[in-house]
C-alpha angles and dihedrals in degrees: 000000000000092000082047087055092039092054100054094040079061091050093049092045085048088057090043092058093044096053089057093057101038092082093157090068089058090041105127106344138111126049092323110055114156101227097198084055084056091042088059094050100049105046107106094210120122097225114048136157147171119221097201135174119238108294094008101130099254105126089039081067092044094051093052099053091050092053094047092049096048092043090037095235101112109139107208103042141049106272129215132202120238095027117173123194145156132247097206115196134168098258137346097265089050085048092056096037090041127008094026092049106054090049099060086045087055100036113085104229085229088059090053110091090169153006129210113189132193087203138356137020124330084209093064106029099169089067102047132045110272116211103184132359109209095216118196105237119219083233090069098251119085127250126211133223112197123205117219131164131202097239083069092073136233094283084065092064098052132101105028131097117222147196098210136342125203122217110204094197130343108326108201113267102253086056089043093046088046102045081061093061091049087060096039100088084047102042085231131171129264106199118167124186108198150147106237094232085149104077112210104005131158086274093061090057106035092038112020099041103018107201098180093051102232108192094210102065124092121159140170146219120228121185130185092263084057091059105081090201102053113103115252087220099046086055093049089052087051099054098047090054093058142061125245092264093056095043096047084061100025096049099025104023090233125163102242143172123204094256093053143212121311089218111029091157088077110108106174089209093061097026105046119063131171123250135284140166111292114213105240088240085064091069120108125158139314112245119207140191111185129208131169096195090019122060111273105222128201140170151183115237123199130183127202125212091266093056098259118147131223131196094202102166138017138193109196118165135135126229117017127111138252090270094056094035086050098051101044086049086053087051097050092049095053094046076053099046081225110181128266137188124248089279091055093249137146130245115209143159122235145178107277088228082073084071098072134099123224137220075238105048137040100212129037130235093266083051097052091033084056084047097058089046098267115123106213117204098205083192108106134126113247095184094142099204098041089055098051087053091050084049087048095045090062092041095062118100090245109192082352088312130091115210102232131067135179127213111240089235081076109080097154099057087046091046087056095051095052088045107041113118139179111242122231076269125066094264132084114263110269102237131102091350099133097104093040078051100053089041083059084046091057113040092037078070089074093234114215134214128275119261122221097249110185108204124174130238097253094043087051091054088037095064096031086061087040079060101042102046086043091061104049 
């Protein structure tokens, strides 16, 4: 009886000891979850990141997902046996004391087959470089996570076909460009976790802004508040010790210059909503600011009973002419079922330089824009720092709510907010600011609520045929 008792005291001990190394299967449950962590994790995008301030819990989140998707056990998305992926860090140091670190936290010692190391001993890994962990995989192969680091050049990330690659903080941009074509045979995932140090780099532009519009990238910002096991206190000593650019990167994890921003009240998650019917007594006026070389920008402005404004279409587009510009906005306006006059004509808004004639034309933009059916109110204020105050006053969360949203079909006017800046000067930098220049347009015109307007059926198709026969 009492070998009967010892034996199953060792294999409870056995289980005990196995429960305090097996850290993945605590890994974001019980009263305190980080939800951006679970956001991460979820997203099915292929190219995700998280742009994260110092402590903030971001490479917890990479580490986890390289160690699901070698072992197949990732919960949110399909897995697949033998996988074979790269843990990518600035330099080797920063791989052991970082990267390397948070995977064999992560990685149960009864899931590792193998160890390759650069240096030390594969009996103590956390002391030594790793090169590749061999991981048992729960599909009966083995995976492997390989361990690279920028300094190894780019000669170092050619040749192999992968199933993800992690990038713990900015990778240059030729490391970055060639670890994609690693994924591309096997449709694989590129995920970073990084503290954007770096101010305006190739990441700002191909992931936070996005300007060609890949439909696979998704990121997130974490910032020390989003982390549940970070001291209040020890927050409050940090931000006293740093100025508002570092703690712009370092707390929220932001791409910043030292000039700043010019609305750093946007936050695409409160700001930008997706589309829903808009009530007919909403709609207000279109707003343009036309361009031929530039971007001509233009977009449809709403107002609720409450005051609040919403962009809920946009035409953007460089170098077409006033014919193509006018008919799309036509188009726009009737998938919309935008309001005419009596002569089926539009109302809009547009920059008063439109309203000048040329040694080269006859007739200005506003002539040949009223030609084309489109009435054209030259009147607007173009007071450039009284209309970034009025932006910035329905930004604000006012009682916890801004008053202006912007419909998620409109990716340019979003792109401008996240990449308006001040000059050295005290004016906004003058590039891709015609959408941020027809929203001061707009709201410089002190738009005013809807009001609840009962018409009848037969009115409705009374003025609908008046449009339509006026048209035509």
């Amino acid at each position: 009886m009492d070998e009967i008792i010892e034996k199953i005291r060792a294999i409870e001990a056995e289980q005990a000891r196995r429960q305090e190394q097996d850290h993945l299967a605590r890994y974001n449950i019980g009263d305190r979850v980080h939800e951006k962590q679970l956001a991460f994790h979820r997203c099915p995008k292929r190219n995700r990141w998280v742009f994260g301030g110092n402590r903030s819990g971001k490479t917890e989140c990479g580490a986890v997902e390289a160690v699901w998707l070698a072992t197949g056990t990732h919960p949110y998305k399909k897995n697949r046996p033998n996988v074979f992926g790269w843990v990518v860090s600035l330099s080797m140091q920063v791989q052991r004391d970082v990267a390397q670190k948070k995977v064999l936290h992560y990685l149960r010692p009864d899931r590792i087959a193998d160890i390759v190391m650069q240096s030390g001993r594969k009996d103590s890994p956390e002391f030594g470089i790793v090169d590749q962990i061999i991981v048992k995989n729960v599909f009966g192969g083995t995976s492997v996570i390989g361990f690279k680091s920028c300094d190894q050049g780019r000669e170092k990330f050619q040749g192999s076909s992968l199933d993800f690659v992690w990038f713990d903080e900015e990778p240059p941009r030729e490391i970055y460009e060639e670890c994609r074509m690693r994924l591309l045979d096997r449709e694989g995932d590129l995920f970073g976790t990084m503290t954007p140090l770096k101010g305006l780099t190739f990441l700002y532009e191909d992931i936070y802004l996005n300007r060609k519009n890949d439909p696979e990238v998704w990121y997130e910002f974490m910032e020390w508040g989003d982390n549940p096991f970070l001291s209040e206190k020890e927050i409050s000593h940090l931000e006293q010790t740093m100025d508002e650019t570092t703690l712009q990167a370092r707390k929220y994890g932001r791409f910043c210059t030292r000039e700043g921003l010019v609305y750093p009240e946007f936050e695409e998650s409160v700001h930008v909503v997706e589309p829903f019917p808009v009530p007919p007594s909403w709609q207000d006026t279109i707003c343009i600011d036309p361009g031929l070389k530039n971007p001509l920008s233009a977009h449809w402005y709403c107002v609720d009973f409450d005051g609040n404004v919403y962009v809920v279409a946009e035409h953007y587009l460089a170098g077409e002419g006033v014919d193509y510009h006018a008919e799309v906005i036509h188009a726009i306006s009737d998938r919309l079922g935008w309001k005419r006059d009596c002569k089926g004509r539009l109302s809009a808004l547009i920059d008063s330089a439109a309203g000048q004639r040329t040694l080269s034309s006859q007739r200005s933009v506003t002539e040949l824009f009223y030609e084309r059916g489109i009435l054209a109110n030259v009147n607007v204020n173009k007071d450039v720092f009284a209309g970034i105050a009025q932006v910035k006053s329905y930004l604000n969360l006012k009682n916890g709510l801004p008053n202006l949203y912007i419909f998620d079909c409109c990716p340019n006017m979003i792109r401008e907010f996240k990449g308006y800046f001040w000059g050295s000067g005290e004016s906004p930098v003058k590039r891709d600011d015609h959408a941020m220049d027809e929203l001061r347009y707009y709201l410089m015109s002190r738009p005013r609520p809807a009001k609840e307007r009962e018409t009848s059926a037969v009115r409705q198709d009374k003025e609908r045929r008046i449009r339509q026969k006026t048209r035509r």
